[in-house]
N, CA, C and O atoms as a Tinker XYZ file with bonds, in Angstrom:
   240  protein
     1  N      0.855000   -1.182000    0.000000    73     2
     2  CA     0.000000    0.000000    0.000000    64     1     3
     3  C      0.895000    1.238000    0.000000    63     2     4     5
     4  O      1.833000    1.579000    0.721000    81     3
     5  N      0.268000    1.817000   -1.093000    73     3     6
     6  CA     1.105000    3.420000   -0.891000    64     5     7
     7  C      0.726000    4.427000   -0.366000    63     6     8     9
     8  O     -0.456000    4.754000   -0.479000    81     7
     9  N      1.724000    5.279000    0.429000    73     7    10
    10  CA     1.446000    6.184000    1.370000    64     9    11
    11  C     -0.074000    7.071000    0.725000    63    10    12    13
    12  O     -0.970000    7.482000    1.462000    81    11
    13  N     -0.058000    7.191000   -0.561000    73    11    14
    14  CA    -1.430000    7.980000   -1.221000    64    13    15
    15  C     -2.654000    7.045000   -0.797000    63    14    16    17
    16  O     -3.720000    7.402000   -0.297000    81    15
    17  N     -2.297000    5.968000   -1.072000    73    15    18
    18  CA    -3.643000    5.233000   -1.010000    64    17    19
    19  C     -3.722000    4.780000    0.355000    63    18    20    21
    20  O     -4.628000    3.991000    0.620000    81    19
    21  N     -2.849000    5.177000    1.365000    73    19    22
    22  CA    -3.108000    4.685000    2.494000    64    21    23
    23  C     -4.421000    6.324000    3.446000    63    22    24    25
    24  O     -5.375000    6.352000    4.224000    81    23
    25  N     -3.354000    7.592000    2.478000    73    23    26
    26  CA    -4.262000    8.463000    3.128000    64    25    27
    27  C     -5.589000    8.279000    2.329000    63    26    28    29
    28  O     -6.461000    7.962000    3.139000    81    27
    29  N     -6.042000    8.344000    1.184000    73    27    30
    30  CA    -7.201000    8.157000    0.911000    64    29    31
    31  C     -8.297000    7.172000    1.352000    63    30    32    33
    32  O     -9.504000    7.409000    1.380000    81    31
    33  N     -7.532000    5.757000    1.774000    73    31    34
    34  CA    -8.384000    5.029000    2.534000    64    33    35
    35  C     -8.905000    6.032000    4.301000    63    34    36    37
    36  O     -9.944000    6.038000    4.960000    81    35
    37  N     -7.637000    6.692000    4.457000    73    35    38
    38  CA    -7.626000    7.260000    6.290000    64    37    39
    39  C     -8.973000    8.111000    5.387000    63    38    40    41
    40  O    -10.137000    7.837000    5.682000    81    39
    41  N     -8.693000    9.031000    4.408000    73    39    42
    42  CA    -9.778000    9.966000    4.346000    64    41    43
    43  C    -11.044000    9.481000    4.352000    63    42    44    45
    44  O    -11.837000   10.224000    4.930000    81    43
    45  N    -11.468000    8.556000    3.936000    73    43    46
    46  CA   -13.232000    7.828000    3.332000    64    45    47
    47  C    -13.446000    7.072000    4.699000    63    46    48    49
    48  O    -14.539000    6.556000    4.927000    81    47
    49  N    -12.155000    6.983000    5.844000    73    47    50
    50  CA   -12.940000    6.126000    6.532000    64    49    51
    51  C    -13.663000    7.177000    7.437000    63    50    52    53
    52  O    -14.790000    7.175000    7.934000    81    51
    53  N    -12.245000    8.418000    7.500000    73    51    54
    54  CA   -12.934000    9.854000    8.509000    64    53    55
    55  C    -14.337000   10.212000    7.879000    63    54    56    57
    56  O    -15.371000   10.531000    8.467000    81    55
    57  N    -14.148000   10.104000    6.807000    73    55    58
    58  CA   -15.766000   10.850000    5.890000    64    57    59
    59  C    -16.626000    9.574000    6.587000    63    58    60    61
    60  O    -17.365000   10.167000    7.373000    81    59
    61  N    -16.852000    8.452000    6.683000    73    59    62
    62  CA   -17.822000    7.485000    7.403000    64    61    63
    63  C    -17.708000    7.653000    8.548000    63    62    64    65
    64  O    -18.133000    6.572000    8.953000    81    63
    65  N    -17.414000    8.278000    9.531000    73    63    66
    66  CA   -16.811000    8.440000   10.850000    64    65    67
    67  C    -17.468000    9.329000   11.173000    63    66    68    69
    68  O    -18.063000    9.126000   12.231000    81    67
    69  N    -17.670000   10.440000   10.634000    73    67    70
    70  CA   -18.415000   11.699000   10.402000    64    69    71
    71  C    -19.711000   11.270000   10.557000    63    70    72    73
    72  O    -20.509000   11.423000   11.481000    81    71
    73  N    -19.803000   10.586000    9.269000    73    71    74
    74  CA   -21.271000   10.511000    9.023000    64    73    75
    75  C    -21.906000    9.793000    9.803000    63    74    76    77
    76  O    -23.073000   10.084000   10.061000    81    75
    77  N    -21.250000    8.598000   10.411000    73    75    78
    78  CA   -21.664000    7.660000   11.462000    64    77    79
    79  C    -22.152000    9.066000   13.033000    63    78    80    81
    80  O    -23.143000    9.042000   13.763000    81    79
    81  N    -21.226000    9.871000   13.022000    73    79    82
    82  CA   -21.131000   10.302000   14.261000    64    81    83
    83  C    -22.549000   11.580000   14.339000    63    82    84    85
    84  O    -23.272000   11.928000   15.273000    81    83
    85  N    -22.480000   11.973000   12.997000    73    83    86
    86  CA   -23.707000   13.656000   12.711000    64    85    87
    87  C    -25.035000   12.155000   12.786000    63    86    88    89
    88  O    -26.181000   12.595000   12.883000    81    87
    89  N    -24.987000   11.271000   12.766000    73    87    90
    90  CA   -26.559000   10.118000   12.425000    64    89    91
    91  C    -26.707000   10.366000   14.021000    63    90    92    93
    92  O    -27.699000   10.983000   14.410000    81    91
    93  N    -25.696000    9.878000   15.007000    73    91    94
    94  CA   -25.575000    9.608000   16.308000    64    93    95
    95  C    -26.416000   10.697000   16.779000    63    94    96    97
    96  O    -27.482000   10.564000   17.380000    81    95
    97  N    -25.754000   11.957000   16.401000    73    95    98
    98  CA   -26.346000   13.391000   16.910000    64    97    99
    99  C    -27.564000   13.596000   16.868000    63    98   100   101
   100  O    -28.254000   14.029000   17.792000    81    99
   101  N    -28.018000   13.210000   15.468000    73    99   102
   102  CA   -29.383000   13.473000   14.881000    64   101   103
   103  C    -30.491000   12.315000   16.169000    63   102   104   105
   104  O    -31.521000   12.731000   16.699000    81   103
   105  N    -30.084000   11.325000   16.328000    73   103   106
   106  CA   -30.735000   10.348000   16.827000    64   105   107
   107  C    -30.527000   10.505000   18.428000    63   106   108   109
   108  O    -31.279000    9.773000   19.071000    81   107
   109  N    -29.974000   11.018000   18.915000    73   107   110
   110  CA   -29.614000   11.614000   20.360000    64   109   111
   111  C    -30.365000   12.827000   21.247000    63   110   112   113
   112  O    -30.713000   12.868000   22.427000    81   111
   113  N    -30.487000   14.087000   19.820000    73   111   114
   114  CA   -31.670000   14.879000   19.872000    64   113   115
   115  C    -32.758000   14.316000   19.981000    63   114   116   117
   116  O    -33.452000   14.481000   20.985000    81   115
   117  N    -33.195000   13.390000   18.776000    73   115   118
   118  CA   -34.404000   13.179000   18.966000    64   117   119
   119  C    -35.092000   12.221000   20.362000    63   118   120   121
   120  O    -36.241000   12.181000   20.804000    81   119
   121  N    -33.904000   11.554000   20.761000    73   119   122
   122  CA   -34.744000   11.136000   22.103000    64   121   123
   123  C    -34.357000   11.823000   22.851000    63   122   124   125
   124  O    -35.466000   12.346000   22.740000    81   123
   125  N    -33.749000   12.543000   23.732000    73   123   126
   126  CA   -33.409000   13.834000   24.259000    64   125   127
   127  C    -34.909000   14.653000   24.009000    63   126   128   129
   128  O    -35.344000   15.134000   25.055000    81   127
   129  N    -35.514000   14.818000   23.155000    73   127   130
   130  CA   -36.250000   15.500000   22.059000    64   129   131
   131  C    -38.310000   14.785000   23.221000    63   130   132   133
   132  O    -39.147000   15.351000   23.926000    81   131
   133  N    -38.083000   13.292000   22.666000    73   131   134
   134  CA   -39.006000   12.240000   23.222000    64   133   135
   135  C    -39.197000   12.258000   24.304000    63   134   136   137
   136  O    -40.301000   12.170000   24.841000    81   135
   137  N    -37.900000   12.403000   24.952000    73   135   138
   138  CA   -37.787000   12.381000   26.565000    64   137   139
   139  C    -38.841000   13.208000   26.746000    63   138   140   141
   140  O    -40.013000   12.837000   26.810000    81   139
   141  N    -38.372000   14.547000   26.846000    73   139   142
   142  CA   -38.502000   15.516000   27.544000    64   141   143
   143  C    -40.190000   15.415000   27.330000    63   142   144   145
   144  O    -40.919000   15.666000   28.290000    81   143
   145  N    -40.774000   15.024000   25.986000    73   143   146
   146  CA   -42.138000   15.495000   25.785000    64   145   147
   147  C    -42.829000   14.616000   26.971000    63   146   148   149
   148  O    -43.864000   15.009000   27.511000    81   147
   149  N    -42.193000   13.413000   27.335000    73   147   150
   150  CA   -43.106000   12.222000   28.208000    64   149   151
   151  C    -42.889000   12.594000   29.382000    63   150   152   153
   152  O    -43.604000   12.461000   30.375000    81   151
   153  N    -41.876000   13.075000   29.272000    73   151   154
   154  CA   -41.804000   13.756000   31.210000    64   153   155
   155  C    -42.277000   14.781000   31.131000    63   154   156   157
   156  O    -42.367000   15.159000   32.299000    81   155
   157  N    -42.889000   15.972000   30.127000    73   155   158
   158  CA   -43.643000   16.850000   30.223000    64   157   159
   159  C    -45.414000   16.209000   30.257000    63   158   160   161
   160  O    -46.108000   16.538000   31.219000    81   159
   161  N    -45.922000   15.449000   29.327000    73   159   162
   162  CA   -46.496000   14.519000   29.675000    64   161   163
   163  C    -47.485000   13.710000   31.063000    63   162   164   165
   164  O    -48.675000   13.517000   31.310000    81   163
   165  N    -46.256000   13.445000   31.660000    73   163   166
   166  CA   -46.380000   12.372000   32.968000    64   165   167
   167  C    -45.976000   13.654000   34.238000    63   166   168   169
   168  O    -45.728000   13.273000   35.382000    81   167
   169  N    -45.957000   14.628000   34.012000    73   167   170
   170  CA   -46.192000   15.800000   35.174000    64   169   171
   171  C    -47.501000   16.268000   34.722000    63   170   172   173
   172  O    -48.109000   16.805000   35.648000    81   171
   173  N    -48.152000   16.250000   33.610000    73   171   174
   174  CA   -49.394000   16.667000   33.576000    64   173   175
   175  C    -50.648000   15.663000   33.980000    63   174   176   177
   176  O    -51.649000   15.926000   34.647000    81   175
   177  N    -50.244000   14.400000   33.335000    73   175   178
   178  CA   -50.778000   13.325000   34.374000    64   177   179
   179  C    -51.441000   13.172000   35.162000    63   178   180   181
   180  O    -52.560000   12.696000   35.347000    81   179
   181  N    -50.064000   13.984000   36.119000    73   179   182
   182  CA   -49.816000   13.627000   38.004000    64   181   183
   183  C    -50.663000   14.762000   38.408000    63   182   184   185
   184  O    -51.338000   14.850000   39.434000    81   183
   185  N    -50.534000   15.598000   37.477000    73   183   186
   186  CA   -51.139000   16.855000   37.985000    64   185   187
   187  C    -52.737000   16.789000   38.221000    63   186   188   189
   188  O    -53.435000   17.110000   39.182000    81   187
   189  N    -53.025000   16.253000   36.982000    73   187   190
   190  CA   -54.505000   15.471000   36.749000    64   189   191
   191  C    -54.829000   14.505000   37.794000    63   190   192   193
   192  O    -55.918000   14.504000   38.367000    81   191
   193  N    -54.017000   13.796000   38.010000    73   191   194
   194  CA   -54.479000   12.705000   39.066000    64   193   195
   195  C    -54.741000   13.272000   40.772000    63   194   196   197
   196  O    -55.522000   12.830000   41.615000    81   195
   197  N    -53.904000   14.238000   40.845000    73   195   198
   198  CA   -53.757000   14.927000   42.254000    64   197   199
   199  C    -55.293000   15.372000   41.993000    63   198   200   201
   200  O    -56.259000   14.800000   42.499000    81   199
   201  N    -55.323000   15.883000   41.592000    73   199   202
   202  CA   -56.781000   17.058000   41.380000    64   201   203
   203  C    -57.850000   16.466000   41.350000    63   202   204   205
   204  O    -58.871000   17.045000   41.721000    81   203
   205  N    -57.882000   14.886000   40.804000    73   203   206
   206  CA   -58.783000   14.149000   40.907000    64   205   207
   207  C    -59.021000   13.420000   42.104000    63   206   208   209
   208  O    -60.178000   13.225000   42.476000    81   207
   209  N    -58.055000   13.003000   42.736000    73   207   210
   210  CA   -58.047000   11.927000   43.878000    64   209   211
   211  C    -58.189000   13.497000   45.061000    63   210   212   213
   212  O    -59.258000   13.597000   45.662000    81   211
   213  N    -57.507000   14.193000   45.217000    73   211   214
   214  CA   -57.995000   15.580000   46.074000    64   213   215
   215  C    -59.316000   16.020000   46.594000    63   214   216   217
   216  O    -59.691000   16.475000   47.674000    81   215
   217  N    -59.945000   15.709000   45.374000    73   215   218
   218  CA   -61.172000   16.370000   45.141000    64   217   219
   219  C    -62.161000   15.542000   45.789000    63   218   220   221
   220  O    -63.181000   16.056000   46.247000    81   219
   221  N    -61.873000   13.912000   45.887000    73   219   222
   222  CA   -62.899000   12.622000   46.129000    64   221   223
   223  C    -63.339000   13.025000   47.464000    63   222   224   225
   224  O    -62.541000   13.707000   48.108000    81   223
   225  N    -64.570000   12.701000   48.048000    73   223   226
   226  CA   -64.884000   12.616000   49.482000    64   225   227
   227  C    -63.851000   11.855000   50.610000    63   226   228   229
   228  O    -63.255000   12.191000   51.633000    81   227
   229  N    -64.024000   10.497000   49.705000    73   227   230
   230  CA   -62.615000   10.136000   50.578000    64   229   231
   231  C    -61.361000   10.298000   51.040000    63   230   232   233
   232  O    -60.744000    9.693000   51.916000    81   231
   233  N    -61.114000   11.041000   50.457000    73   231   234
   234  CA   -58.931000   11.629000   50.300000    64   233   235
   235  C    -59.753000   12.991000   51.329000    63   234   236   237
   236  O    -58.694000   13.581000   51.542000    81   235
   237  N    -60.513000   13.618000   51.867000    73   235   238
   238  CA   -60.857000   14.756000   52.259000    64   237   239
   239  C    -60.630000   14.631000   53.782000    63   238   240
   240  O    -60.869000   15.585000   54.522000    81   239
């Protein structure tokens, strides 16, 4: 292998390396992204549930 074709292999593997790594990002946001909506979500819930069970004769 020659030193040219050794950097051009180093280059295409950095260019897949990249691309492997910006997919990672993209897919990291988006559950980062998921998260947050279900834990925004599951506090509204709770919030709902307090207000309901609060309200019963029994919990009084």
């Amino acid at each position: 292998m020659t030193v040219e074709t050794w950097h051009e292999s180093l280059a295409w593997q950095l260019g897949v390396t990249r691309e492997s790594s910006r997919e990672l990002v993209r897919r990291s946001r988006a559950l980062i992204e998921e998260n947050h909506r279900l834990l925004d979500e599951n506090y509204r819930l709770r919030q709902q549930r307090a207000s309901i069970v609060g309200s019963t004769p029994a919990h009084r």
